[in-house]
C-alpha positions in Angstrom: 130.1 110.2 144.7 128.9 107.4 142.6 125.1 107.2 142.3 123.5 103.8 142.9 120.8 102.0 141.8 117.5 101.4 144.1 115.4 99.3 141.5 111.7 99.5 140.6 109.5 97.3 141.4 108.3 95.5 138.4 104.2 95.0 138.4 104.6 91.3 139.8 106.9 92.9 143.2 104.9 95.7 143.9 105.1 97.2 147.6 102.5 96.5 149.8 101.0 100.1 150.3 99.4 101.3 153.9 95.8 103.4 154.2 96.5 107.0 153.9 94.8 108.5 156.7 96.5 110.6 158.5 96.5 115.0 157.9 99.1 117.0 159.9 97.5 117.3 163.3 96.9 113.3 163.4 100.5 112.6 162.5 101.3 115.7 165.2 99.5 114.1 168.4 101.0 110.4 167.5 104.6 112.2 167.4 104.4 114.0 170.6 103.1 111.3 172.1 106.0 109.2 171.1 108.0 112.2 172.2 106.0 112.3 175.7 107.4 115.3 177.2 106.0 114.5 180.5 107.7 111.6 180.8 110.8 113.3 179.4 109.9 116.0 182.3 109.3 113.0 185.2 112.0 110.7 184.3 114.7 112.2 182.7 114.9 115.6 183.8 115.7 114.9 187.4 118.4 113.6 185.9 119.8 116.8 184.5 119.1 118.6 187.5 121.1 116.3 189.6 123.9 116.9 187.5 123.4 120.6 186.5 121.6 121.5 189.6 119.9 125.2 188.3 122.2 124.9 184.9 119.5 122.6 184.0 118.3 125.4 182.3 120.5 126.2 180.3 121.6 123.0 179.2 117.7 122.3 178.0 117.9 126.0 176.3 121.2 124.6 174.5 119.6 121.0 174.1 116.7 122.7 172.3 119.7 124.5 169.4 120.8 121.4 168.9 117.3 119.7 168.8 116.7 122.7 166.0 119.3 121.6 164.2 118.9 117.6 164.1 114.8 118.8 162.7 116.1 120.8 160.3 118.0 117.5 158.8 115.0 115.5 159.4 112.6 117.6 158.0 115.0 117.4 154.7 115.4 113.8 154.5 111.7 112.9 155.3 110.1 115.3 152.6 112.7 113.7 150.2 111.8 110.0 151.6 108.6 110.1 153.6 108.6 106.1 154.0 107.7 103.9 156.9 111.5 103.0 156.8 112.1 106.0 158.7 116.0 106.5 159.0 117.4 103.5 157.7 114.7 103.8 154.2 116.7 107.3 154.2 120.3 106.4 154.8 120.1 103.6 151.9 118.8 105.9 149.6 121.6 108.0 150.2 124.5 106.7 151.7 124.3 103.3 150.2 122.7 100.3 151.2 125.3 98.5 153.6 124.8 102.3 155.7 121.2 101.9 155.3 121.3 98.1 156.8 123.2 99.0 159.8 121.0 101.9 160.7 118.2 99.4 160.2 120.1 96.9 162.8 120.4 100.3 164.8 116.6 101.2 165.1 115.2 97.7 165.2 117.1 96.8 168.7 116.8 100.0 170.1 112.6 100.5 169.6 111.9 96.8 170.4 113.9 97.3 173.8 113.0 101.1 174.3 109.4 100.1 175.0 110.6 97.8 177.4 112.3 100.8 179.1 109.1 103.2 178.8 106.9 100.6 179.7 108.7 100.0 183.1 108.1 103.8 184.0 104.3 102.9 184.4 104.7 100.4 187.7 106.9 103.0 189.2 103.9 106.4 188.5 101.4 103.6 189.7 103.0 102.6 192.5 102.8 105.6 194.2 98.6 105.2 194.4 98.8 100.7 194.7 102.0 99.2 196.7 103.4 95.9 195.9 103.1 96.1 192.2 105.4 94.0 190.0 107.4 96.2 187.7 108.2 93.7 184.6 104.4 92.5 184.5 102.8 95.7 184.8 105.1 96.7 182.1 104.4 93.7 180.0 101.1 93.9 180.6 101.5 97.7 179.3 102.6 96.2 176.3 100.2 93.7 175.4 97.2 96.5 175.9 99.2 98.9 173.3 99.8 96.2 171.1 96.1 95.7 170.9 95.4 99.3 170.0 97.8 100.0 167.9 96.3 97.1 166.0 93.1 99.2 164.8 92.8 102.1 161.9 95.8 104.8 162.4 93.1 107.6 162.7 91.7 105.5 165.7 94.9 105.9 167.2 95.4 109.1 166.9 92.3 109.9 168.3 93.7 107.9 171.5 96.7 109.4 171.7 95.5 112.7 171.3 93.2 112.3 174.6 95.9 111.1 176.4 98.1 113.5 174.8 96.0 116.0 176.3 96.0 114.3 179.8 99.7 114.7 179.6 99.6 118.4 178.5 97.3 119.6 181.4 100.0 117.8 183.8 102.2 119.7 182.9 100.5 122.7 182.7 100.0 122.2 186.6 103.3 121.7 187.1 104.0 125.0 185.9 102.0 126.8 187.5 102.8 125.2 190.9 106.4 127.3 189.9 105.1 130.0 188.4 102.6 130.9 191.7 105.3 130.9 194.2 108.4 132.1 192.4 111.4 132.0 195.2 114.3 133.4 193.6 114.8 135.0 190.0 114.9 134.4 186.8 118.6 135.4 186.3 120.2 133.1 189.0 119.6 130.3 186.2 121.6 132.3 183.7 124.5 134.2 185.7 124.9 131.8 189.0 123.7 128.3 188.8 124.0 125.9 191.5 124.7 122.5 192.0 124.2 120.3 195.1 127.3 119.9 196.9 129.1 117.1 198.6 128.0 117.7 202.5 124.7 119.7 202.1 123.9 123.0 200.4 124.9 124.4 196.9 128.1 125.7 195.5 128.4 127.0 191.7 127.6 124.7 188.5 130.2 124.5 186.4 130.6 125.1 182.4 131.5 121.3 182.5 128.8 119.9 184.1 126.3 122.2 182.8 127.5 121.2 179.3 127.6 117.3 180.4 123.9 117.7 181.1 123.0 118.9 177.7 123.7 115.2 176.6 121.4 114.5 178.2 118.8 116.9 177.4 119.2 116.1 173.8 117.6 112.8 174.4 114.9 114.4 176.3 113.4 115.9 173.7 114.1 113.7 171.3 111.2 111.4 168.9 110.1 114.7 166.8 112.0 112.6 163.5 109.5 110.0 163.9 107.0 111.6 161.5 108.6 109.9 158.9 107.3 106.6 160.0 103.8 108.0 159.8 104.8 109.3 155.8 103.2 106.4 153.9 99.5 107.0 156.3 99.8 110.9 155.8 98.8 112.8 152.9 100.2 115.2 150.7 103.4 113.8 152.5 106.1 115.4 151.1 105.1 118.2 152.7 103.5 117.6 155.3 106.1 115.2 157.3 108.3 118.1 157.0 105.7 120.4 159.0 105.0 118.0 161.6 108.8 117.5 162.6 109.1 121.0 162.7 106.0 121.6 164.8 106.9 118.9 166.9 110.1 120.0 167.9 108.9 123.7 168.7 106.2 121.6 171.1 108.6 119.6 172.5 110.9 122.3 173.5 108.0 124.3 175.1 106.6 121.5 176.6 109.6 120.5 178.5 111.7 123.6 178.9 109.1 126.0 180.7 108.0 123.4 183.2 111.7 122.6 183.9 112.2 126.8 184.5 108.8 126.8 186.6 110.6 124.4 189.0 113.8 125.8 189.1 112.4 128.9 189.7 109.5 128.1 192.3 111.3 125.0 194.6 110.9 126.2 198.2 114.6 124.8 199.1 117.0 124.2 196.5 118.9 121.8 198.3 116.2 119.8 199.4 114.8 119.4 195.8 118.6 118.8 194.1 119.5 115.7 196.8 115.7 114.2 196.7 115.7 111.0 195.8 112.5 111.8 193.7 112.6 115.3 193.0 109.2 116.6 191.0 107.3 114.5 194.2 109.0 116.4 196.7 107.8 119.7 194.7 104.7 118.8 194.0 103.8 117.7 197.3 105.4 120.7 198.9 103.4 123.1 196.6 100.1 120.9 195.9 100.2 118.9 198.6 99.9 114.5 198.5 96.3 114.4 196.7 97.4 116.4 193.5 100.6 114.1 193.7 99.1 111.3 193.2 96.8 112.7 190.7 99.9 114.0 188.6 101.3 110.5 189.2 98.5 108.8 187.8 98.6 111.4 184.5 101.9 110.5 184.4 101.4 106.5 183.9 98.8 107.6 181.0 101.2 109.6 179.5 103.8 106.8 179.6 101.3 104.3 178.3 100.4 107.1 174.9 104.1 106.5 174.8 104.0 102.9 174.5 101.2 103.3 172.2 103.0 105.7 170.0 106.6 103.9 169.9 104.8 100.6 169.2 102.6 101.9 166.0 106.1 103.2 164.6 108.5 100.1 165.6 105.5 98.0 163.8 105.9 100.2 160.8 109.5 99.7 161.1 109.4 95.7 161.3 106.9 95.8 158.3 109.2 97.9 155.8 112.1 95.6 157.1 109.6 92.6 155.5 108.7 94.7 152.4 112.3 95.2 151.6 113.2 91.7 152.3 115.2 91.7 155.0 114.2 88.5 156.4 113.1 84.8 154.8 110.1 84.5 152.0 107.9 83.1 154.8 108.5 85.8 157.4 108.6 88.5 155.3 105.4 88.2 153.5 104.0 87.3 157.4 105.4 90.8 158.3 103.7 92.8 155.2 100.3 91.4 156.1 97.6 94.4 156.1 94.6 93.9 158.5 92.1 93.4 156.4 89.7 95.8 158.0 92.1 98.2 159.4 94.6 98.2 156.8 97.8 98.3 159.1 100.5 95.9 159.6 98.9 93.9 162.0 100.9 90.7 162.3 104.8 93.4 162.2 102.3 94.4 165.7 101.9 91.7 166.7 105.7 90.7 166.3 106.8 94.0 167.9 104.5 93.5 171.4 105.6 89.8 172.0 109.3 90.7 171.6 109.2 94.5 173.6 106.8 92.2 176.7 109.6 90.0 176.8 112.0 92.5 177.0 110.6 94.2 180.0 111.8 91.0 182.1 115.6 92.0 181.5 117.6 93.7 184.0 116.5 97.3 183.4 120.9 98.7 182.8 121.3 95.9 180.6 118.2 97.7 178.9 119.7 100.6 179.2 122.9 99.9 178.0 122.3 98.3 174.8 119.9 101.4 173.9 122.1 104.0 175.2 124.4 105.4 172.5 122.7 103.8 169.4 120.6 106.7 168.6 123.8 108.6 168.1 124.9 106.4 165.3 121.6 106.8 163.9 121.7 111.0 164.2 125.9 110.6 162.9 124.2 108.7 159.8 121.6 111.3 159.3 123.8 114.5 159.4 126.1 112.7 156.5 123.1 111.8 154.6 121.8 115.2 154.4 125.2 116.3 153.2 125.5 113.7 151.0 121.8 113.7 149.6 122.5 117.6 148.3 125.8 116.4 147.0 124.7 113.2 145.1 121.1 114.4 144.0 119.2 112.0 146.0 117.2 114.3 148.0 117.0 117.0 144.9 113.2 116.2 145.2 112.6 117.2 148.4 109.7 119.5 149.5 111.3 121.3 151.8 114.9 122.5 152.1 116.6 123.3 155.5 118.2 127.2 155.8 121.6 128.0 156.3 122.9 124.7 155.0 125.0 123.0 156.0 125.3 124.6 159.4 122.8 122.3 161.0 124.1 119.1 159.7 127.9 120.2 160.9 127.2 121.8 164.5 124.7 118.6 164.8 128.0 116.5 164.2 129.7 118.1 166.7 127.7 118.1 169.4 127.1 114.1 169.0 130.9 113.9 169.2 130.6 115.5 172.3 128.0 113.4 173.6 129.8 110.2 172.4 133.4 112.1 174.4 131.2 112.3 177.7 129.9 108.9 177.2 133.2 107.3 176.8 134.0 108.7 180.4 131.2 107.0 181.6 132.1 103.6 183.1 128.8 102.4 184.1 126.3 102.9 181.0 128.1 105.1 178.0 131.2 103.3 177.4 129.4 99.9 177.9 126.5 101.5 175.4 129.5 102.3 173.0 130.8 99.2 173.0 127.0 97.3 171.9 126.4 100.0 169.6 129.8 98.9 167.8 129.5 95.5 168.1 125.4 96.0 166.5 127.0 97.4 163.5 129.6 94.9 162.9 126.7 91.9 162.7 124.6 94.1 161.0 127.3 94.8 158.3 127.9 90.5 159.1 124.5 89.4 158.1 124.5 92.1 155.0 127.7 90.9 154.0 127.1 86.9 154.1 123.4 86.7 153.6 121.9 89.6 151.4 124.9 89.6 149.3 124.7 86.3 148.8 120.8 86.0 148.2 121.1 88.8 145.7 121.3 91.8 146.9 118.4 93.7 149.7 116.1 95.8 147.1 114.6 99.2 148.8 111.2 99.4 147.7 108.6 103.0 148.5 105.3 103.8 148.6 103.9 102.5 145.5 101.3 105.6 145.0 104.0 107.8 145.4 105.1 108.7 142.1 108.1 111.1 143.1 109.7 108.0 145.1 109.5 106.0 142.1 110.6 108.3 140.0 113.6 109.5 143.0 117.3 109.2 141.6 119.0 106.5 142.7 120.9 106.9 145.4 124.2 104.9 146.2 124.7 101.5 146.4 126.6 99.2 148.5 124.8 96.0 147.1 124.8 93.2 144.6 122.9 93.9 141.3 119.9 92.6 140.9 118.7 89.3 140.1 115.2 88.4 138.8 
């Protein structure tokens, strides 16, 4: 494979460089609370037991392989390239730049519109304790507060986000106790006879099929432990440390999720009851802890979504502000987009930028929100797998600081579990084959405006961390752009 060129900057161009001041357990509470298992556990979990019913378990269990897998690539990639770039700073440095640029087009739709979707989740916890509450502006509202937050020093908000982080943990910590106290059936039903709700009332046995439909979505429920790498420019001793927190964060996440998941499973007073109710954690919370600690959990729950919010917009800024460093944009709006706080020292204006488009997101019709961010990640996770194979091939990742075991087993069974999940949402009339359809027609105007405007004005010029001397010194890695012109 041909190796590219990434150029240099010369003294005159040099990046824009963020505050590092971030250690492990900082970067750790921001990622898990991008991650937010309890909203993972409230929101899309009932999900998986609808379609699962008592499989749910094992579809997490076989969720969590696969979520082992996709952080052993990330771990890889990120201790090679810990930029604020994230994925698409990754894939150009491997795969080439026109790769890189769609997986940039990728990432930028789907965080400004996922914290519309996240945001939304917060009317629906709060309006269990104050009726009549409008969805879109609570959820705009939700917005605008994060933006402000995410405004100040990163170790300010990872102080935040750890309280609420905590909040989120001891919620769940109930919840599993609730299951664990008043276990109704045993542990083995889960793995030798699950159950499904069936048409007509009662249960009859969960399939292989739609156990193993579920998994796809149980993926995405434990998915945001890659986002350390956004963090990898505020984090020191990076290299090695972006690597630990992906790791560590997936192992939480798993935990997190998974045993409350089994605790309900295990300690629902009526299966069929919990499997057909239209809201299925309030039916067992209430059943077990009665209406106050419902509406106590609920409340958690909203804080946990709003850390989520928090989290997702201090990344998407970082995101936006790379996209500017790397000149993605015009003169005038990238150099607005690079603008460091003068007091805080983050990317204050890429905030900005990032709540005021994600607040007017949350007034779109909530499928259309879901549609257009439904299948995107999987592109993303596709480009990832090849550019961990490719970045052992080519040399590009040769600097890494860590080094996944077993390669390439991860990257492959990875791969074909996403074709699986992109098979299952083909079949899917309603969300995944519309989804599939965006996510195509993202990377064709992605690969448009490469094509016929960075082409043209040169060439798009990936630039690192300037006090990182091992990504300036990196090899170049492929590339699918014009040569440079001064």
């Amino acid at each position: 494979m041909a190796a590219p060129q990434v150029d240099p900057p010369t003294t005159a161009e040099r990046p824009v460089a963020l505050q590092r001041g971030l250690r492990t357990l900082g970067a750790l509470f921001i990622v898990l609370s991008a991650v937010t298992p309890a909203s993972s556990v409230f929101i899309i979990a009932p999900g998986v037991l609808s379609q699962a019913g008592t499989g749910a378990f094992l579809s997490y269990a076989a969720a969590a392989v696969v979520g082992v897998f996709m952080a052993f690539v990330y771990a890889e990639l990120s201790s090679a390239y810990p930029l604020t770039g994230g994925e698409y700073a990754i894939v150009g440095r491997t795969l080439g730049r026109l790769p890189g640029f769609i997986v940039l087009g990728l990432i930028l739709i789907t965080q400004l519109l996922i914290l519309a979707v996240i945001a939304l989740g917060v009317g629906t916890y709060l309006g269990v304790l104050v009726d009549g509450l409008n969805g879109p502006v609570v959820a705009a509202l939700t917005v605008a507060g994060a933006t402000v937050i995410a405004i100040f020093d990163i170790k300010v908000n990872a102080v935040v986000t750890g309280i609420f982080l905590a909040i989120e943990m001891i919620a769940l910590v109930v919840l599993s106790a609730l299951g664990f106290l008043h276990v109704e059936r045993p542990f083995t039903d889960l793995l030798a006879n699950p159950v499904v709700a069936a048409d007509g009332g009662g249960t009859t046995a969960a399939s292989a099929g739609l156990v193993a439909a579920a998994t796809a979505v149980a993926i995405f429920s434990y998915n945001g432990y890659g986002s350390a790498v956004y963090f990898g420019e505020e984090t020191h001793d990076a290299h090695r440390a972006v690597a630990r927190t992906v790791l560590w964060a997936l192992g939480i996440t798993v935990a997190a999720e998974l045993i409350p998941v089994t605790a309900v499973l295990l300690g629902a007073p009526d299966l069929d009851k919990l499997l057909t109710s239209e809201s299925m954690l309030d039916y067992f919370i209430t059943e077990r802890g009665g209406e106050t600690l419902n509406d106590v959990i609920s409340l958690a729950i909203a804080l946990a979504i709003l850390n989520a919010v928090i989290a997702i917009m201090l990344l998407t800024a970082r995101l936006i502000f790379s996209s500017g460093r790397d000149g993605t944009w015009s003169p005038r709006i990238d150099g607005a987009l690079t603008a460091l706080h003068p007091r805080f020292g983050t990317p204050w204006l890429a905030t900005i930028v990032t709540g005021v488009l994600s607040a007017a997101a949350c007034f779109l019709d909530e499928k259309f929100l879901l549609v257009v961010t439904g299948t995107s990640l999987i592109a993303v996770y596709g480009a990832l797998c090849l550019a961990v194979i490719a970045g052992r091939r080519n040399g590009t990742t040769a600097h890494a600081g860590y080094r996944m075991p077993w390669f390439p087993i991860a990257p492959v069974v990875a791969l074909g579990a996403l074709c699986y999940v992109v098979y299952q949402n083909a079949k899917d009339p309603e969300v995944g084959r519309p989804s599939l359809l965006v996510t195509a027609g993202v990377i064709v105007v992605s690969a448009a405006y490469f094509g016929l405007v960075l082409r043209r004005r040169g060439g798009w010029h990936l630039k690192g961390a300037p006090d990182d001397p091992e990504e300036q010194a990196a090899p170049d890695g492929p590339d699918a752009a014009a040569p440079h012109r001064p």
